[in-house]
C-alpha positions as CSV (number, residue, x, y, z in Angstrom):
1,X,-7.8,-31.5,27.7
2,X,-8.9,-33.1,30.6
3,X,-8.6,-32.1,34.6
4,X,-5.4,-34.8,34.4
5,X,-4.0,-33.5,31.6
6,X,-4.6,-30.1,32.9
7,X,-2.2,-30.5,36.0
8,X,0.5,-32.2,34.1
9,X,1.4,-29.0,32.6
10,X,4.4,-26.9,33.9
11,X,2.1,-23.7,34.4
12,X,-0.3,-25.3,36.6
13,X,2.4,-27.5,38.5
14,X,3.2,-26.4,42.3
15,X,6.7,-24.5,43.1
16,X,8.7,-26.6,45.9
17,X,10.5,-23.0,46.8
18,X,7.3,-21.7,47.8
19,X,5.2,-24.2,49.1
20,X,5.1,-22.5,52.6
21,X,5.3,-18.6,50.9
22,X,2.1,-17.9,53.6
23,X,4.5,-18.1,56.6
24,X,6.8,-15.7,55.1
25,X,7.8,-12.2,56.5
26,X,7.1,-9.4,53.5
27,X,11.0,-9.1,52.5
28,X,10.8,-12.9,52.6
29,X,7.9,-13.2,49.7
30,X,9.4,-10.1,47.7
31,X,12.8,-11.2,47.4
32,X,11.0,-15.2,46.6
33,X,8.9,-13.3,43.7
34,X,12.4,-11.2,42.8
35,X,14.2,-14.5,42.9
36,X,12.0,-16.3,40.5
37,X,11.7,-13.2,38.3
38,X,15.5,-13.2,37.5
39,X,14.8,-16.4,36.0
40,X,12.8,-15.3,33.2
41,X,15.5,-13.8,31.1
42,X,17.7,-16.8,31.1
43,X,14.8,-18.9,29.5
44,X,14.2,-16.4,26.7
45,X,18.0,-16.2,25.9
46,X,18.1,-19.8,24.9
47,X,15.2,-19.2,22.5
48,X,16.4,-16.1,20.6
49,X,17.0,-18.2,17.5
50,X,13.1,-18.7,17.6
51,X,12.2,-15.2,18.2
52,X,14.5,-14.2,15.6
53,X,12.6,-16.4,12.6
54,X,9.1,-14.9,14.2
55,X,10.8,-11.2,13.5
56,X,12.1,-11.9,10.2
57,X,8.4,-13.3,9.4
58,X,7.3,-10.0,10.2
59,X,9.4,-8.0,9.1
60,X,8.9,-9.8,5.5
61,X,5.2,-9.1,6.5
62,X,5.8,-5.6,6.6
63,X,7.5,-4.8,3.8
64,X,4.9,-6.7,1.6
65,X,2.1,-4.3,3.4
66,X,0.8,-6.9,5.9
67,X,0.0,-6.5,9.7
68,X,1.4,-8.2,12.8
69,X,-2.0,-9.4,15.4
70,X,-1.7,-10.5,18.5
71,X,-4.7,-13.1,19.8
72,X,-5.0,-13.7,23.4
73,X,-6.9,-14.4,26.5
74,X,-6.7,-12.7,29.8
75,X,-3.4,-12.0,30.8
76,X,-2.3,-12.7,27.1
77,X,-4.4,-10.8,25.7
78,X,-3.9,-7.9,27.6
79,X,-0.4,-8.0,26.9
80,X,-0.7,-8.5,23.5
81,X,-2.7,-4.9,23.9
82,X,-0.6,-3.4,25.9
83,X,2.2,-3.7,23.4
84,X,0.3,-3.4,20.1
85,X,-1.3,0.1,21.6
86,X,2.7,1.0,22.6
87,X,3.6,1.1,18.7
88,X,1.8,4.4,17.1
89,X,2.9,6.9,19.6
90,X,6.8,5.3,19.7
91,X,6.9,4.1,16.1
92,X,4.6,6.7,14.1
93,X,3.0,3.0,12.5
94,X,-1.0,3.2,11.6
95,X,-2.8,1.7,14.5
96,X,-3.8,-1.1,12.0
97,X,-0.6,-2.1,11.6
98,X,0.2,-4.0,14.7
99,X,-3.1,-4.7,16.2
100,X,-4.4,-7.2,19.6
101,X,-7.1,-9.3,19.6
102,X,-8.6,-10.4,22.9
103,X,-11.3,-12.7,24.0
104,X,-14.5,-11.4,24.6
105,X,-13.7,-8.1,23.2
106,X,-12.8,-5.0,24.8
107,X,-14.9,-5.6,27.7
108,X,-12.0,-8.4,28.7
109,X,-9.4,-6.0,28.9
110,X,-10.5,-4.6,31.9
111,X,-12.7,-7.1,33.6
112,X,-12.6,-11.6,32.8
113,X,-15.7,-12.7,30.4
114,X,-15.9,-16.0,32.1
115,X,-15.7,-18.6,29.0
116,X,-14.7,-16.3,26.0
117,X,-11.6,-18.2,26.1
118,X,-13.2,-22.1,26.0
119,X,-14.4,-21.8,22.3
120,X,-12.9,-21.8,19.2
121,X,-15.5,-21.0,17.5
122,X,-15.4,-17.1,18.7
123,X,-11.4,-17.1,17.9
124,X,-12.2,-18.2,14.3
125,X,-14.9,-15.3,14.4
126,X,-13.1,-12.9,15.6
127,X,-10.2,-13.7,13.3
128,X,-12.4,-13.2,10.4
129,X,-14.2,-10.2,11.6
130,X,-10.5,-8.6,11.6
131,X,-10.2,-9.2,7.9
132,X,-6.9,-11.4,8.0
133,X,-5.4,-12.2,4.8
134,X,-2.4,-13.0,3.3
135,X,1.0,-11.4,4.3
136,X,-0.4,-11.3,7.9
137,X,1.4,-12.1,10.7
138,X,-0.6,-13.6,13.9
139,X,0.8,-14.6,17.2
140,X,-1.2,-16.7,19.4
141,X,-0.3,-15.9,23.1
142,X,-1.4,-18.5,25.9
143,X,1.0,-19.5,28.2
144,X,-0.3,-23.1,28.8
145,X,-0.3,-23.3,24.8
146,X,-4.2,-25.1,24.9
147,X,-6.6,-22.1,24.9
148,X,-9.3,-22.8,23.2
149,X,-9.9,-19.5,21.4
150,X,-6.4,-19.0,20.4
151,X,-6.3,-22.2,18.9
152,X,-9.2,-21.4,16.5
153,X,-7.6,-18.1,15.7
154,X,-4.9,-19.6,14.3
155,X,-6.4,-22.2,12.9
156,X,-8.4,-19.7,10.8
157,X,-5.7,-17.6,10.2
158,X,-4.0,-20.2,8.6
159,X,-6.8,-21.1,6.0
160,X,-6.8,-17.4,5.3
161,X,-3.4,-17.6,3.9
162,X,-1.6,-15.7,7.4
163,X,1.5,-17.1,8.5
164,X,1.1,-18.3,12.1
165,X,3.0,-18.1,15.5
166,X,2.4,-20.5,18.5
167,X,4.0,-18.3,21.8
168,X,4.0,-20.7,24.8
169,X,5.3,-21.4,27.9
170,X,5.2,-24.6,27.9
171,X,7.2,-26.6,25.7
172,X,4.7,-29.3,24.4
173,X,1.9,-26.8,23.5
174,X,-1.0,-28.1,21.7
175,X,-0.8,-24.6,20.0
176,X,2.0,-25.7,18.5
177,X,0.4,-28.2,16.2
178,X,-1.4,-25.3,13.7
179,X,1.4,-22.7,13.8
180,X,4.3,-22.1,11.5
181,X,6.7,-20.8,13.8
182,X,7.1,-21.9,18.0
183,X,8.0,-19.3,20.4
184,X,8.2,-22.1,23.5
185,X,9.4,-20.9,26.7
186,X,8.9,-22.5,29.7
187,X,9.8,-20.8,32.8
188,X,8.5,-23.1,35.4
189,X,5.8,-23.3,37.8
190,X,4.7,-20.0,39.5
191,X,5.3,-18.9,42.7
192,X,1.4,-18.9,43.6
193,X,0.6,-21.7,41.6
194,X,-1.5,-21.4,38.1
195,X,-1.1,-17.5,38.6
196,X,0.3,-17.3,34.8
197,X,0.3,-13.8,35.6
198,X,3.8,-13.4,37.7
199,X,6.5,-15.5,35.3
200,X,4.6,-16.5,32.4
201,X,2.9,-13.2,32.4
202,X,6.7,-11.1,32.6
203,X,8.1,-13.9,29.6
204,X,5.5,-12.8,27.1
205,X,5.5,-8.7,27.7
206,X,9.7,-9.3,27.6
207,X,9.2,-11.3,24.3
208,X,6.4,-8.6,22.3
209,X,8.5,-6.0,23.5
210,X,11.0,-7.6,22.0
211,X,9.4,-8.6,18.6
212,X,8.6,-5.1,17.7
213,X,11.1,-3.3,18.9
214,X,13.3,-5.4,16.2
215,X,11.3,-5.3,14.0
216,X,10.9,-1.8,14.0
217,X,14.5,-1.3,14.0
218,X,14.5,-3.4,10.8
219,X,11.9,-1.7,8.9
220,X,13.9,2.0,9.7
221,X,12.0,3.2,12.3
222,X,15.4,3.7,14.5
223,X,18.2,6.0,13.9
224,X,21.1,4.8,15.7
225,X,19.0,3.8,19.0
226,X,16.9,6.9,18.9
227,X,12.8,7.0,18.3
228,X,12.9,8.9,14.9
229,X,9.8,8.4,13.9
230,X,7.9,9.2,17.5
231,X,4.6,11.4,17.1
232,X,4.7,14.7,18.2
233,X,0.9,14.2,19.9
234,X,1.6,15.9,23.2
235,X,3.8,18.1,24.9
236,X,6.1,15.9,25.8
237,X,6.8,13.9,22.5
238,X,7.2,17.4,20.8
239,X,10.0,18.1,23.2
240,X,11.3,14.6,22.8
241,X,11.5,14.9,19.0
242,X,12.8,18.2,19.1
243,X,15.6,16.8,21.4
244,X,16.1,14.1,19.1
245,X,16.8,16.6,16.4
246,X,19.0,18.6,18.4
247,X,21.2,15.1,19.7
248,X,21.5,13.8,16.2
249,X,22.8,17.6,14.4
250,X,24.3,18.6,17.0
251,X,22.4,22.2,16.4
252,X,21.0,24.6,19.4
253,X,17.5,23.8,20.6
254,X,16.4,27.2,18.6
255,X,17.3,25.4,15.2
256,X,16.2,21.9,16.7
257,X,12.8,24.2,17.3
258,X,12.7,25.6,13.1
259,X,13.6,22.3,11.8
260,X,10.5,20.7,13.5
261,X,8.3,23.4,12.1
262,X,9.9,23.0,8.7
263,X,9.5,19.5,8.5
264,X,6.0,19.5,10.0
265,X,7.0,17.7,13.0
266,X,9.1,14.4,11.2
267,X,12.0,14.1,12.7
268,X,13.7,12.1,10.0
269,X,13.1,14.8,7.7
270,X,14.5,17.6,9.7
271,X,17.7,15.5,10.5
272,X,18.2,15.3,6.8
273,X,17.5,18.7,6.1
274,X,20.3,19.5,8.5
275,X,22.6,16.7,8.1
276,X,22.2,17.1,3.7
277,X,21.4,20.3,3.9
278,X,18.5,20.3,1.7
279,X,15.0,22.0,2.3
280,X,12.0,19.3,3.1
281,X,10.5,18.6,0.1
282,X,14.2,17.1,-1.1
283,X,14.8,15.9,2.0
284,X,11.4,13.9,1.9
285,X,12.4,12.3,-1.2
286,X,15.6,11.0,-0.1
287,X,13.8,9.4,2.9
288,X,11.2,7.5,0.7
289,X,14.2,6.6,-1.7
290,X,15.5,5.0,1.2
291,X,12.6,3.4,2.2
292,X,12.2,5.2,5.4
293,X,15.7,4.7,6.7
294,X,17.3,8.2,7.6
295,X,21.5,6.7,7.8
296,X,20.6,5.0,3.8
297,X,19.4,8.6,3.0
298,X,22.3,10.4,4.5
299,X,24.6,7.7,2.9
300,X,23.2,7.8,-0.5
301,X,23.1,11.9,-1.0
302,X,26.3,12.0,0.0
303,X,27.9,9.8,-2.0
């Protein structure tokens, strides 16, 4: 895409409210930024019905033991990393389950590679060196929707047999043109122009967070809209799942405390042990019957 072509698209186009933002007191810019923020919901509403085919995709692509990637650059990819890291610790998933791709590797989540982004070539690459197959879910993330590097990701995620996701903020994304589903949200120009941080950068972190979370919901990793499958890793998550024991029974904090000991630290199990009243090996089983989901478990025993 030529320089032209470039700075017809939405994310590079100027803002008319903030053409003189340099002149502005502090309160002035802040509540300009808040402003423009407050915007970015809206968009996404209008586009649930997208989001909601991308979900069921992956969803699908869980259940049939595939993975959900992310493939971005810069901000995008960052995002995507941000998020996919987010999933383990909340959702007790393998850290190869959802996973973020980023060009020019991990050095690019902290620091720009200057032209890792320009070449197809290295998204196809890294696509491949990934192992992406079949059942896979990818979601290209660029918010002008003509990266170079997420386009050949997809594109060789696609020969691979992966089903495909174009996730844009702009409408008319060249992206679009090798993916199976469109996410495509555009939420105007930026209040510093090009800075597809601000806007752009708050749609897509709004939108992953939203992907998973449902999707997580879906596959039984939520109990009414508690974290049942968090990883007691630290301190604090062992008092969180420990509370989350407690909230769901109803018992003291001292029987919250034996449950988590007797069901190794799985908070599913120990609500089911309580709830069934059942030791953890049984309790165990009527989790996997239930394919993970603790209300199908309860339900079932009890019937």
């Amino acid at each position: 895409m030529g320089l032209e072509n470039l700075q017809n698209l939405v994310t590079e186009q100027q803002n008319g409210k903030t053409t003189q933002i340099d002149r502005k007191a502090t309160e002035e810019i802040l509540s300009i930024i808040n402003e423009e923020d407050q915007s970015v919901p809206m968009h996404i509403q209008k586009e649930i019905p997208s989001i909601a085919k991308v979900v069921d995709q992956v969803v699908q692509s869980f259940e049939s033991g595939g993975r959900l990637f992310y493939v971005g650059a810069g901000t995008s990819g960052r995002i995507g990393i941000l998020d996919a890291s987010e999933c383990p610790p909340t959702y007790g998933t393998p850290p190869e389950m959802v996973k973020a791709i980023i060009a020019g590797g991990e050095p690019a989540i902290f620091k720009a590679v200057e032209g890792a982004e320009d070449s197809e070539e290295l998204g196809a690459n890294d696509i491949k060196q990934h192992g992406v197959r079949l059942h896979d879910v990818v979601i290209g993330i660029t918010a002008s929707g003509r990266a170079p590097y997420v386009i050949g990701a997809l594109k060789q995620a696609k020969e691979l047999g992966a089903k495909t996701v174009s996730f844009t903020c702009t409408k008319d994304a060249t992206l679009n043109a090798v993916a199976d589903y469109k996410i495509n949200i555009e939420v105007g120009p930026e209040v510093i122009t090009g800075s597809t941080r601000m806007k752009a950068g708050t749609t897509q972190k709004l939108v992953l967070n939203m992907i998973t979370t449902t999707s997580m919901v879906k596959i039984g990793k939520v109990f009414n809209n508690l974290m049942v499958d968090v990883q007691p890793l630290n301190k604090k998550l062992v008092d969180r799942a420990k509370r989350i024991i407690q909230q769901v029974t109803g018992c003291s904090l001292e029987e919250a405390t034996t449950l988590f000991d007797l069901s190794e630290g799985n908070p599913k199990v120990a609500i089911i042990m309580h709830t069934c009243q059942v030791d953890a090996v049984k309790a165990a089983e009527l989790l996997s019957d239930a394919k993970g989901f603790v209300y199908k478990a309860i339900k079932a025993y009890n019937k």
